[in-house]
N, C-alpha and C positions, 0 to 999 in steps of 0.2 A: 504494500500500500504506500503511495504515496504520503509525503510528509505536506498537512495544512497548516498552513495561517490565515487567523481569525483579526488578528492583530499587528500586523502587518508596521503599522504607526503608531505603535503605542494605543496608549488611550486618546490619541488625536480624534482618529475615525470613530469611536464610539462615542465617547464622547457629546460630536459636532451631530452624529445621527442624534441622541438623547437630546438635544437641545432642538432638534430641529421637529420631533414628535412632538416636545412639548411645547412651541411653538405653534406648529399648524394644528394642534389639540384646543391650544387655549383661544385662537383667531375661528376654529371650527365649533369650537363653541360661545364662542360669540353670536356669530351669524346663525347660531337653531334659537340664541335667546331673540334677536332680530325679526328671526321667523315667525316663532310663536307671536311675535308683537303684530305680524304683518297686516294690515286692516284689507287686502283685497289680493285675487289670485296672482297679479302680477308680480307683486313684491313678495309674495309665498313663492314661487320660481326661481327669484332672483336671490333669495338669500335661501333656499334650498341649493342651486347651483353653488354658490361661494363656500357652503359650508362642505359641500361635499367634495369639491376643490382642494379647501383647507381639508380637513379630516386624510380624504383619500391621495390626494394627490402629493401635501406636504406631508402629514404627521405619519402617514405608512410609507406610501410610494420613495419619497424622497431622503426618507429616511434608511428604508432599504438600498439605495442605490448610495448614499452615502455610507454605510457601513460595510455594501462591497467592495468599498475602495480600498479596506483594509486587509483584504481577502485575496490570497494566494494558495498556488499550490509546487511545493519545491520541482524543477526539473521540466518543468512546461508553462509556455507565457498564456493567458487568458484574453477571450477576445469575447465580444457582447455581440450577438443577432438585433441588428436594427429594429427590427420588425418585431421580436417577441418582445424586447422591451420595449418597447412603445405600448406594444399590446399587453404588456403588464400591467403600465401607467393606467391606461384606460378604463384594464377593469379595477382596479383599486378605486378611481374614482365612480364607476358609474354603480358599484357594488354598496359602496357606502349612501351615495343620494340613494337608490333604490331604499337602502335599507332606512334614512332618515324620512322618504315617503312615508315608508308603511307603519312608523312609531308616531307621521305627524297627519295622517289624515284619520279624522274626527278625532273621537277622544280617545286619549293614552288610556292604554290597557295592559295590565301585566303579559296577556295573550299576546300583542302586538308589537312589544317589546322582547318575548322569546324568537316568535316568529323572524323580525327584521334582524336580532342578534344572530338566529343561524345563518338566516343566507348570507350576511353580511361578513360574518366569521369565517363561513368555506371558501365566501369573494374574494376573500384577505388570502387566505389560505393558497386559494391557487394562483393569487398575483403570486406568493412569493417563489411558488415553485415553477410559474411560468417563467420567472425572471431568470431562476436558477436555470431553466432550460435552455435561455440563450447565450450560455454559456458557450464557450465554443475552446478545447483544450486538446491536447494530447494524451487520452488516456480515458476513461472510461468512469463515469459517474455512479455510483451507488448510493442509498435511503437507509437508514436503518429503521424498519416498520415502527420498532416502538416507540423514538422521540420523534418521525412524522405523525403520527397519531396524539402524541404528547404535544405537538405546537401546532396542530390542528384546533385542539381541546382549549386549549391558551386565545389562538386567535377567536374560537365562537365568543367566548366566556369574556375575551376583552370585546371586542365587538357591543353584545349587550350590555356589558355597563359600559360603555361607550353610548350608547342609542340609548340607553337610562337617564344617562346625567345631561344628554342633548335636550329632553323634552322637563328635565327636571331641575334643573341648575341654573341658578338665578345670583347673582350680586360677583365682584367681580374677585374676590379673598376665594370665592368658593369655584369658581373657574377657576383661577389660579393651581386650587388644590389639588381638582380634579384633571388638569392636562398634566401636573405631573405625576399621578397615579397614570392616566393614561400613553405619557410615552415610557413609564416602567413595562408595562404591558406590551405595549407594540416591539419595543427593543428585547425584551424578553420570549418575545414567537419567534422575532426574527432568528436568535442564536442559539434559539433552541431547534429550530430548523434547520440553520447551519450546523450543526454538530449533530446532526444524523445523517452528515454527507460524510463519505469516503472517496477515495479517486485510486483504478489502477493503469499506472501511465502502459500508455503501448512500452514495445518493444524498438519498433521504430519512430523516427524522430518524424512525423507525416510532413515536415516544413512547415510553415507561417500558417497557421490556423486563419480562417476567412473571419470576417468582422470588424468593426470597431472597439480598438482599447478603450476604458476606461476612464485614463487622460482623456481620450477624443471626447468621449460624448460627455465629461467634466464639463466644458465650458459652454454649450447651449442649455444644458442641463440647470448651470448655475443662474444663467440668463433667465433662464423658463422661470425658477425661483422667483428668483429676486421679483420682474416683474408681476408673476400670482400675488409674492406677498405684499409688495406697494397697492396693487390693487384692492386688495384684500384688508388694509389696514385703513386704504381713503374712504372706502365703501363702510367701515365699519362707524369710521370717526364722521364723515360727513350726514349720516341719517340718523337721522333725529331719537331721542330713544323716546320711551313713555315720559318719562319729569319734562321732557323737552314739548311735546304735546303738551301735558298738564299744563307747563307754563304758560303756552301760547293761547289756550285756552282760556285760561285765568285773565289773561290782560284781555283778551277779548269780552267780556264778560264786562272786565272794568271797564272799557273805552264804552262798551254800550252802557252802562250806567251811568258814567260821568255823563257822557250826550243827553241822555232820557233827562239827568237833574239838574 
């Protein structure tokens, strides 16, 4: 068997993933508080999409592809499939809005919070291993059943209290609290995923593995970031919350009463 590294950069790479879950955690759960505030279908879409952005795309996705970067294997260089990562990205993101639909149409229900926790949890589940698939190496990939089945179980279970504290969490100490219980969670399916891979290299060296390294797709990847999370952050702070209402409200009230006396 091949000799891995998980760790590659120290605690650089984990680290910057841990920061960046709890990150797109706590900006993802902003926008379900946003949500639930939403007065019409329009603004229910708009901060549906954002949150499943943040959630899926930073706090799993991004996070994941950040923590590959620390991820080696001795005696063969790694190269990434265009195309399955991307197709990773995608479902991380559309797994989670699916699953923030089905905990936020009518009323929250213990029922509809296990429901959108599993799908949402296998969604997770199989970005990670889709991602893993586009791996592209010299040598031969293996699972070991029982911690795939063990960070299967992690991503359901993170997932719903995930989709719990989206339609339940309110004030901003208690988001705070909660994205970082939740990028413990996400970081913790990721590396429990990862340590049920093995690798047996060929015998021959096959040349330059097809794909893009890792460095390459680093800097659109960072780009993609950065601009989701300025988005993500103007969108949050520019709309208006409930006290923001209430105020506007109040002075209107006032200007017609001052007028009327």
């Amino acid at each position: 068997m091949a000799e891995i590294h998980h760790f590659a950069y120290g605690w650089l790479t984990p680290s910057a993933s841990y920061l960046l879950a709890v990150l797109g955690s706590a900006l993802g759960l902003t926008c379900t508080v946003r949500l639930r505030q939403a007065s019409n279908a329009r603004q229910r879409v708009w901060w549906l999409i954002l949150a499943a952005w943040a959630i899926g795309g930073t706090a799993i996705w991004t996070m994941h592809f950040m923590a590959m970067l620390g991820f080696s294997v001795v005696g063969t260089a790694i190269r990434y499939d265009i195309g399955l990562t991307a197709a990773s990205a995608v479902l991380a993101v559309v797994t989670v809005g699916i699953g923030l639909f089905v905990v936020g149409l009518g009323r929250t229900s213990v029922v509809k919070v296990l429901i959108g926790g599993l799908f949402t949890g296998l969604g997770v589940a199989a970005m990670h291993y889709v991602g893993m698939a586009a791996m592209r190496l010299n040598g031969h990939v293996a699972y070991g059943r029982d911690r795939v089945i063990a960070s299967v179980v992690i991503a359901v279970v993170a997932a719903t209290v995930a989709l719990w504290l989206a339609v339940t969490v309110r004030g901003r100490w208690a988001i705070a609290g909660s994205a970082l219980v939740m990028g413990i969670a996400v970081s913790g399916m990721h590396y429990t995923g990862m340590s049920a891979m093995s690798v047996q290299l060929h015998d021959r060296i096959s040349g330059a593995q097809p794909g893009a390294s890792a460095s390459t797709l680093l800097l659109p990847i960072v780009l993609t970031v950065i601009f989701g999370l300025i988005t993500l952050v103007y969108a949050v702070l520019a709309a208006p919350t409930e006290e923001d209402r209430a105020a506007v409200a109040y002075l209107n009230v006032r200007g017609v009463t001052d007028r009327v006396s």
